[in-house]
Backbone and ligand atoms as CSV (ligand in chain L), in Angstrom:
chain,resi,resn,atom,element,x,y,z
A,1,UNK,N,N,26.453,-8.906,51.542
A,1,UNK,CA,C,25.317,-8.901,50.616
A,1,UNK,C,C,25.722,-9.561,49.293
A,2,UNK,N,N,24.546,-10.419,48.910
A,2,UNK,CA,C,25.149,-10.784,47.781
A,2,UNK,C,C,23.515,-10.981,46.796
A,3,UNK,N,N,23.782,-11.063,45.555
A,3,UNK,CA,C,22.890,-10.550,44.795
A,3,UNK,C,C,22.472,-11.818,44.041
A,4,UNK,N,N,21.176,-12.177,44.479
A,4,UNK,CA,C,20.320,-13.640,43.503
A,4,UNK,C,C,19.239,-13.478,42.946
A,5,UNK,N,N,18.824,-13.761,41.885
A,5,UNK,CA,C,17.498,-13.870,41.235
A,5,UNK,C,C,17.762,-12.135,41.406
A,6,UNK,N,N,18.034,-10.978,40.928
A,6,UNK,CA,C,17.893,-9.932,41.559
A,6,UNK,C,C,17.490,-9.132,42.803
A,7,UNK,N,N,17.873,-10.245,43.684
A,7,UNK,CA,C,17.352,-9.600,45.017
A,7,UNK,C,C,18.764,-9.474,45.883
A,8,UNK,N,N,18.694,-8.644,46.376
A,8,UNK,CA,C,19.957,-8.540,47.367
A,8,UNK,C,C,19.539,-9.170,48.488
A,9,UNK,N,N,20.532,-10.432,49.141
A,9,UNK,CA,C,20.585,-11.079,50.029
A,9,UNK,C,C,21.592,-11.027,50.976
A,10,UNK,N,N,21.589,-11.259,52.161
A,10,UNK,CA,C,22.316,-11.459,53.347
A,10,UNK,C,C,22.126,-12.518,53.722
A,11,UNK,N,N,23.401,-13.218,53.885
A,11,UNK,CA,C,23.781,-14.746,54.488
A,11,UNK,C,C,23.441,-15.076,55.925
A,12,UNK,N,N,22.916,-15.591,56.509
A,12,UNK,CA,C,22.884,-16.015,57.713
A,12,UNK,C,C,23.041,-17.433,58.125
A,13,UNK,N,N,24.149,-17.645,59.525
A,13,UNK,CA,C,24.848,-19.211,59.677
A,13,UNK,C,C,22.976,-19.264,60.050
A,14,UNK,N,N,22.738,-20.755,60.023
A,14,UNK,CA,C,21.696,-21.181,60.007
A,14,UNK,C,C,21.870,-22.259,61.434
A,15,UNK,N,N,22.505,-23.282,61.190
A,15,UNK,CA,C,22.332,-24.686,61.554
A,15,UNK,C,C,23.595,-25.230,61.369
A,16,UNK,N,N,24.159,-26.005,61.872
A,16,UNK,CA,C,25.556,-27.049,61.499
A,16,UNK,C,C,24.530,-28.255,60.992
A,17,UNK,N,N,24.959,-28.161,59.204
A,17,UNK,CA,C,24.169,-28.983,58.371
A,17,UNK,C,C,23.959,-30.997,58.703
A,18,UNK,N,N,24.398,-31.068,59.796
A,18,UNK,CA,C,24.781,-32.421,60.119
A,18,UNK,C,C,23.278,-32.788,61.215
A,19,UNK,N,N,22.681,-31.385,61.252
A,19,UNK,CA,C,21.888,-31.482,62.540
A,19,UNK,C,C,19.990,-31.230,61.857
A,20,UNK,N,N,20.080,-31.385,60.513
A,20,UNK,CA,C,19.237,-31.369,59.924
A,20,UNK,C,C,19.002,-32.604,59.162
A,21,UNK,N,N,17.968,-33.403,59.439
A,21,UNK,CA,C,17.568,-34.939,59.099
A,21,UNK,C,C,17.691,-35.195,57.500
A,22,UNK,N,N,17.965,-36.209,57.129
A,22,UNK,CA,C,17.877,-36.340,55.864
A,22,UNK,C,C,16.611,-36.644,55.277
A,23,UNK,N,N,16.225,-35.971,54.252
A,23,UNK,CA,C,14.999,-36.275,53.920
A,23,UNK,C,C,14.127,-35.591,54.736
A,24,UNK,N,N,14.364,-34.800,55.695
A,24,UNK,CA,C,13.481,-34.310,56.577
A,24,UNK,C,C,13.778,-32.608,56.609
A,25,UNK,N,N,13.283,-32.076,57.773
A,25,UNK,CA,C,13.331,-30.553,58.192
A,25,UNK,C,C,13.354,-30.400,59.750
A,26,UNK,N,N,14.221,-29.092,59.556
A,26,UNK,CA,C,14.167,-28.456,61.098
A,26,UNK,C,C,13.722,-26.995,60.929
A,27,UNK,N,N,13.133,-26.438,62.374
A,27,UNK,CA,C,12.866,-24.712,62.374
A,27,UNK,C,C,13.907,-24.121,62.992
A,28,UNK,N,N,14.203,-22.990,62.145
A,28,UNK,CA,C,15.302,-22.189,63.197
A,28,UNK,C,C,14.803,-20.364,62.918
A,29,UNK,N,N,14.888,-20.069,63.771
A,29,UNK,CA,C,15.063,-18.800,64.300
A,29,UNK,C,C,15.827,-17.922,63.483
A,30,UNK,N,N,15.580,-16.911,62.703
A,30,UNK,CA,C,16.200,-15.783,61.769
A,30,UNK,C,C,15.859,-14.929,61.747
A,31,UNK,N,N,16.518,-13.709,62.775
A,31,UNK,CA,C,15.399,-12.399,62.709
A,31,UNK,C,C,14.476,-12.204,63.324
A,32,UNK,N,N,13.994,-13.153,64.160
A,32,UNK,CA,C,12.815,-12.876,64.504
A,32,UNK,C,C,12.096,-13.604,63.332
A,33,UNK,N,N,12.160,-14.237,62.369
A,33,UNK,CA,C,11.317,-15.186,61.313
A,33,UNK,C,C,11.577,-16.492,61.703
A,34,UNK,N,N,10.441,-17.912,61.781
A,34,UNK,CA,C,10.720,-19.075,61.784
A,34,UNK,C,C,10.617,-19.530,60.204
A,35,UNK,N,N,12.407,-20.098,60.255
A,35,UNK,CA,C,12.401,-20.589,58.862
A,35,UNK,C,C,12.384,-22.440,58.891
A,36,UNK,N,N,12.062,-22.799,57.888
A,36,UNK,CA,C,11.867,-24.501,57.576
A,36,UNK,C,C,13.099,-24.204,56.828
A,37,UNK,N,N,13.859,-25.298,57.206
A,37,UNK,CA,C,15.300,-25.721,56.420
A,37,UNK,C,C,15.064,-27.305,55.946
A,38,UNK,N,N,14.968,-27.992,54.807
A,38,UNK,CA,C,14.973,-28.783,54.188
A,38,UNK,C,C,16.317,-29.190,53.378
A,39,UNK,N,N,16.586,-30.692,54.162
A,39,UNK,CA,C,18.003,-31.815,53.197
A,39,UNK,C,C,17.273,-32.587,52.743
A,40,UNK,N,N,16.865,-32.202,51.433
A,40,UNK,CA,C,16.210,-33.120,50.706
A,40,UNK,C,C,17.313,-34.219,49.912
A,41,UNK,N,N,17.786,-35.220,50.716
A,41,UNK,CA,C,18.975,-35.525,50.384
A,41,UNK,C,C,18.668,-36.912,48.589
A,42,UNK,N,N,17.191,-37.348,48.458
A,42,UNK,CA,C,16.840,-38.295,47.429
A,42,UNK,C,C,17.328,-37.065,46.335
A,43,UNK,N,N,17.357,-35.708,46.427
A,43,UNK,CA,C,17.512,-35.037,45.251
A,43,UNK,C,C,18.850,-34.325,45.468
A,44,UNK,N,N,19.539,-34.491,46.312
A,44,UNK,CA,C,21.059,-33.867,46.291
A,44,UNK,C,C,21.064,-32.413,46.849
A,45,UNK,N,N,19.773,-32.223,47.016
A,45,UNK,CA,C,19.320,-30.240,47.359
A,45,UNK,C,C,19.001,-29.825,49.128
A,46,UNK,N,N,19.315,-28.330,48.961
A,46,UNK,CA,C,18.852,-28.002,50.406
A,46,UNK,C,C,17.599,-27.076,49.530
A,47,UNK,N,N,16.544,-27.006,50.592
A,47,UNK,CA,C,15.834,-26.281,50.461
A,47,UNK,C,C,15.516,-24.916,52.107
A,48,UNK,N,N,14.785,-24.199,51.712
A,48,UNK,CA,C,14.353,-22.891,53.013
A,48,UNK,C,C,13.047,-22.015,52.456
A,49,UNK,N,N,11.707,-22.398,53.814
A,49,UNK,CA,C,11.122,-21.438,53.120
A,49,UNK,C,C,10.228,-21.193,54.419
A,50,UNK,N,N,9.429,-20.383,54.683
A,50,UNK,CA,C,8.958,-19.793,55.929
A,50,UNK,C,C,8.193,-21.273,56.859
A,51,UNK,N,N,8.074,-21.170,58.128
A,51,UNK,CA,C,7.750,-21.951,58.567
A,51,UNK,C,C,6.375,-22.150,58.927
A,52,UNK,N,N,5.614,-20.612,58.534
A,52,UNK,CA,C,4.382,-20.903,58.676
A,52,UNK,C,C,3.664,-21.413,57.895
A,53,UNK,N,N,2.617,-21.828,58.292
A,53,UNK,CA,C,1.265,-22.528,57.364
A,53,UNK,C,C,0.564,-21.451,56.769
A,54,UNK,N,N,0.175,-21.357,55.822
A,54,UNK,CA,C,-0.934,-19.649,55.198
A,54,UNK,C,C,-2.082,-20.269,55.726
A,55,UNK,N,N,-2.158,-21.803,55.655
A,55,UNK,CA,C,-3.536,-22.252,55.266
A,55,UNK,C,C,-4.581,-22.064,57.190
A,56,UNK,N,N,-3.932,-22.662,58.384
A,56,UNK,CA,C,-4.631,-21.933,59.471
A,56,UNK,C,C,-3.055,-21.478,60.799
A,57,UNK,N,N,-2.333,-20.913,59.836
A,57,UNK,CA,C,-1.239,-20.169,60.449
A,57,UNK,C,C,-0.579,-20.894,61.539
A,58,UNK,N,N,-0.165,-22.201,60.951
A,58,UNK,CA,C,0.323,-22.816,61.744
A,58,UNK,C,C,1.903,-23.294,61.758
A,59,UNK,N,N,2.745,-23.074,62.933
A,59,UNK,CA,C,4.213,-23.231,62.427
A,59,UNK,C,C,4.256,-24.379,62.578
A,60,UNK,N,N,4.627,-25.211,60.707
A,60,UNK,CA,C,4.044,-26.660,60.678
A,60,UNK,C,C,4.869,-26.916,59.799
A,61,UNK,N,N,5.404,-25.927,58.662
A,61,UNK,CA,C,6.375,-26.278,57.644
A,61,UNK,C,C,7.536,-27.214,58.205
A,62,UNK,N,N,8.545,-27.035,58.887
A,62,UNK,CA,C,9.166,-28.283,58.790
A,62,UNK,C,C,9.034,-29.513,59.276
A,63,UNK,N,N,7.949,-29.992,59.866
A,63,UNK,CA,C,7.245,-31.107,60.305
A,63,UNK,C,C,6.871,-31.705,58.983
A,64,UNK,N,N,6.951,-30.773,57.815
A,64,UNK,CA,C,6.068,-31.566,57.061
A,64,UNK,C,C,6.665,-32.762,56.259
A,65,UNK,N,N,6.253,-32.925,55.297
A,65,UNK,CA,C,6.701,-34.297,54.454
A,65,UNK,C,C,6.995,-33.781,53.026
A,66,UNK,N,N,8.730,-33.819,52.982
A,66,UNK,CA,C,8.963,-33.463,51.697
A,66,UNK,C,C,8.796,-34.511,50.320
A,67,UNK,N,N,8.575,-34.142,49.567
A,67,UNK,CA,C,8.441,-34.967,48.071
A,67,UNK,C,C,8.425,-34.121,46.441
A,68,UNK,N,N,7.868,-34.895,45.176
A,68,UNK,CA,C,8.281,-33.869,44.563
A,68,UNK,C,C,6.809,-34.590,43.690
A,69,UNK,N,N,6.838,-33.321,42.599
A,69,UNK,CA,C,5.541,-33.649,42.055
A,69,UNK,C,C,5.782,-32.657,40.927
A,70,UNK,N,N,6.257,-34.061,39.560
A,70,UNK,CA,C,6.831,-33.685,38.471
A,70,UNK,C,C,8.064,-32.890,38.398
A,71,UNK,N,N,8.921,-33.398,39.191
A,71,UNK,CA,C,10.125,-32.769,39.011
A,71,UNK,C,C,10.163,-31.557,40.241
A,72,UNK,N,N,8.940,-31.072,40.539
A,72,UNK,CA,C,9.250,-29.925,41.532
A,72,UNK,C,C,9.254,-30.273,42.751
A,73,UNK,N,N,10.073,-29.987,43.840
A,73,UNK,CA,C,10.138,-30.077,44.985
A,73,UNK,C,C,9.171,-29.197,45.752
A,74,UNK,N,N,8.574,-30.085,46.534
A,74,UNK,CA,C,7.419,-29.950,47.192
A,74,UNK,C,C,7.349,-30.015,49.078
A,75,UNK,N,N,6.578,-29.463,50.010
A,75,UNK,CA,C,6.343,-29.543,50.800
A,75,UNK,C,C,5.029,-29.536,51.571
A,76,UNK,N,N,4.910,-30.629,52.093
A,76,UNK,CA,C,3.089,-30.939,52.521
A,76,UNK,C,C,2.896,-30.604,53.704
A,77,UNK,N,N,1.900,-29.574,54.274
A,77,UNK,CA,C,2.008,-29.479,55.757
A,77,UNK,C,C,1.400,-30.966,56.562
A,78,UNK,N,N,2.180,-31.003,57.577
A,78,UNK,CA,C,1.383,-32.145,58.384
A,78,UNK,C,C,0.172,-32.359,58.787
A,79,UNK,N,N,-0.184,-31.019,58.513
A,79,UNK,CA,C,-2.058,-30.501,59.011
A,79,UNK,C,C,-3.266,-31.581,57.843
A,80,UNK,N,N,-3.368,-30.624,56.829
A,80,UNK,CA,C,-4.146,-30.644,56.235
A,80,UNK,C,C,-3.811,-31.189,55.004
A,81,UNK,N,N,-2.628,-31.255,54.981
A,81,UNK,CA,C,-1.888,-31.689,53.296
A,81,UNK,C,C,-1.551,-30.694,52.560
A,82,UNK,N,N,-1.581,-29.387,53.106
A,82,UNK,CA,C,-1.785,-28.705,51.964
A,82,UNK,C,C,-0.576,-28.547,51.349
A,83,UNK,N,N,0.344,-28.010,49.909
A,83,UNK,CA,C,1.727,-28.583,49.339
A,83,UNK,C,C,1.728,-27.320,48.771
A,84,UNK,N,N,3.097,-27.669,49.004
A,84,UNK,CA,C,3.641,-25.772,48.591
A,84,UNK,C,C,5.211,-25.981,47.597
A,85,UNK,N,N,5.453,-24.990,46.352
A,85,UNK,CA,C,6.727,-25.535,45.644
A,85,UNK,C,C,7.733,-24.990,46.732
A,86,UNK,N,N,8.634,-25.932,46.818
A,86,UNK,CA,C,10.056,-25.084,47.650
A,86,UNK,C,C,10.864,-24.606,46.694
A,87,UNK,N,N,10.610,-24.188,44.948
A,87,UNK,CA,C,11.349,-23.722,44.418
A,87,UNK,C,C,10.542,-21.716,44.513
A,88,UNK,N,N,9.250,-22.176,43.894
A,88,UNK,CA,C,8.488,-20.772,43.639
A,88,UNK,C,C,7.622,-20.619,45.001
A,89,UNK,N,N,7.667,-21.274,46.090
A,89,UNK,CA,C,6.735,-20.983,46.907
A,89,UNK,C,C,4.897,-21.033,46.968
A,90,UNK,N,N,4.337,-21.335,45.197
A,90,UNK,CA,C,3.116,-21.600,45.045
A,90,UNK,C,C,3.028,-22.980,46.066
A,91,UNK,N,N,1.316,-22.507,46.072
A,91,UNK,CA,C,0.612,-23.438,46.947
A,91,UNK,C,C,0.195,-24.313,45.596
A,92,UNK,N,N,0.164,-25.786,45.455
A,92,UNK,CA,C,-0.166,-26.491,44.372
A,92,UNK,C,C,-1.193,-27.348,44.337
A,93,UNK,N,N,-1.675,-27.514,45.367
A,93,UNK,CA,C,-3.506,-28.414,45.482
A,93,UNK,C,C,-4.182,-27.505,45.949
A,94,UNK,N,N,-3.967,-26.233,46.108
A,94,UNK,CA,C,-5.323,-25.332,46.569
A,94,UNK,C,C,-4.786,-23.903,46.238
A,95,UNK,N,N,-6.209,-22.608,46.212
A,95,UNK,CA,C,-5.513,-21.485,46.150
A,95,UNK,C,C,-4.894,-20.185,47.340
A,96,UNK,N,N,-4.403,-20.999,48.234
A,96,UNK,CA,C,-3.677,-20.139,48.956
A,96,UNK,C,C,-2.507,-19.179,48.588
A,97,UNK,N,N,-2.526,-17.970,49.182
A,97,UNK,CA,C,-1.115,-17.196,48.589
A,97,UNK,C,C,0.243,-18.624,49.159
A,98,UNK,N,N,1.446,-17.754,48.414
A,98,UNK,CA,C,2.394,-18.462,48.114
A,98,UNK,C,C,3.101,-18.312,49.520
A,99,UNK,N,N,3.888,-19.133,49.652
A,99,UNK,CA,C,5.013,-18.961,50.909
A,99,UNK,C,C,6.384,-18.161,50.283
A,100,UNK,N,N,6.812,-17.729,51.571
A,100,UNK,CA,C,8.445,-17.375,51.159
A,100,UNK,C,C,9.354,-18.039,51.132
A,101,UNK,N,N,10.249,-18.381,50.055
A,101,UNK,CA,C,11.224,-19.501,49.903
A,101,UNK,C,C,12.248,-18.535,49.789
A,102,UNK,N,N,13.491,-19.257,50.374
A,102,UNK,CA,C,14.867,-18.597,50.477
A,102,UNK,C,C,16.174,-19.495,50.073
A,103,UNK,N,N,17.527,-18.686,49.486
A,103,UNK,CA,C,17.762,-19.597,48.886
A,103,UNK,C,C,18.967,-19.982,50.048
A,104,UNK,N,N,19.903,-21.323,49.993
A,104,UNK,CA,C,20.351,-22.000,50.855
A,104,UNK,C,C,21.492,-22.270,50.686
A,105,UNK,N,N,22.644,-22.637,51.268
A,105,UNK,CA,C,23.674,-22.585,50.436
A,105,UNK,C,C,24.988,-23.285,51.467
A,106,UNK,N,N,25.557,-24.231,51.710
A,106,UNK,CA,C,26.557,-25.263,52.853
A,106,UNK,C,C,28.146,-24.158,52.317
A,107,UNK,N,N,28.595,-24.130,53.679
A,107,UNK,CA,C,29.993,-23.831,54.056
A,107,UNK,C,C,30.828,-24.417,54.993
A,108,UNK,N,N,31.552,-25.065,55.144
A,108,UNK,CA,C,32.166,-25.722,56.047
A,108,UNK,C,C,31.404,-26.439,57.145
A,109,UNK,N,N,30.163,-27.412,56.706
A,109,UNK,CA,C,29.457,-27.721,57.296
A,109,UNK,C,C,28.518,-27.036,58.039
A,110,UNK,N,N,28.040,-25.729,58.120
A,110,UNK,CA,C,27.005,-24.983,58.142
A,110,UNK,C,C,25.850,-25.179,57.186
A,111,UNK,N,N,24.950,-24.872,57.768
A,111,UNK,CA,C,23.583,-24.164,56.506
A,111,UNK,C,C,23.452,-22.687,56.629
A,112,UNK,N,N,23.691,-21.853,55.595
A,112,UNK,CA,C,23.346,-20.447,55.538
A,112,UNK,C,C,22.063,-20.197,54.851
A,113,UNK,N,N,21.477,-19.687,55.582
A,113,UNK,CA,C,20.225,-19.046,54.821
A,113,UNK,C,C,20.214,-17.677,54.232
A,114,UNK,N,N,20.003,-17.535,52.922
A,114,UNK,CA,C,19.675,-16.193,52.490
A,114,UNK,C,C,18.650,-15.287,52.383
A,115,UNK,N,N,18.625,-13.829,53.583
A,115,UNK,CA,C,17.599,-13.173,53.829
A,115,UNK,C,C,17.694,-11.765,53.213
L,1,LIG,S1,S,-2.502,-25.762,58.706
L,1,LIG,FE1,FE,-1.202,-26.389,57.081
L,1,LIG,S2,S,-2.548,-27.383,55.728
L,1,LIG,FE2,FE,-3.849,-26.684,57.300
């Protein structure tokens, strides 16, 4: 366990980080949760945040198309467009609740996700 933003987290191996596209996303399996793992490699960052869609519950998040909009890193579902921050999880062109974003973190060529 380790302690971020005040939340107590648990590490989980994710992915061997070599197997996640650049600039792109993959879904993986955590718990029983589908998470979106993002190498947003134009900005040097990993990103992680649930894989579902709020907007018609669709597991679409890492299909989608990452970008940024004013500095914030962003994620567009492939559906509808709809764009979500991968820092705060707000939805940012419409008012849908927010997604869950998690934070991410490389070890010896792994991706760990923090749950
Ligand atoms: S299902 Fe994602 S924007 Fe509609």
């Amino acid at each position: 366990m380790e302690n971020i933003n005040n939340k107590s987290v648990e590490w989980h191996k994710a992915i061997k980080a070599i197997e996640v596209p650049e600039n792109g996303g993959v879904a993986v399996l955590i718990e029983g949760k589908q998470i979106a793992i993002f190498n947003f490699t134009v900005k040097g960052e990993w990103y992680a945040c649930q894989n579902l869609c709020p907007h018609k519950q669709e597991m679409a998040l890492a299909r989608g198309l990452i970008g940024d909009l004013n500095g914030e890193p962003k994620i567009a579902c492939p559906f509808h467009k709809k764009s979500f921050s991968l820092e705060s999880g707000a939805c940012l062109n419409d008012d849908l609740c927010n997604i869950d974003v998690y934070p991410v973190k490389i070890e010896e060529d792994f991706v760990y996700i923090g749950l």
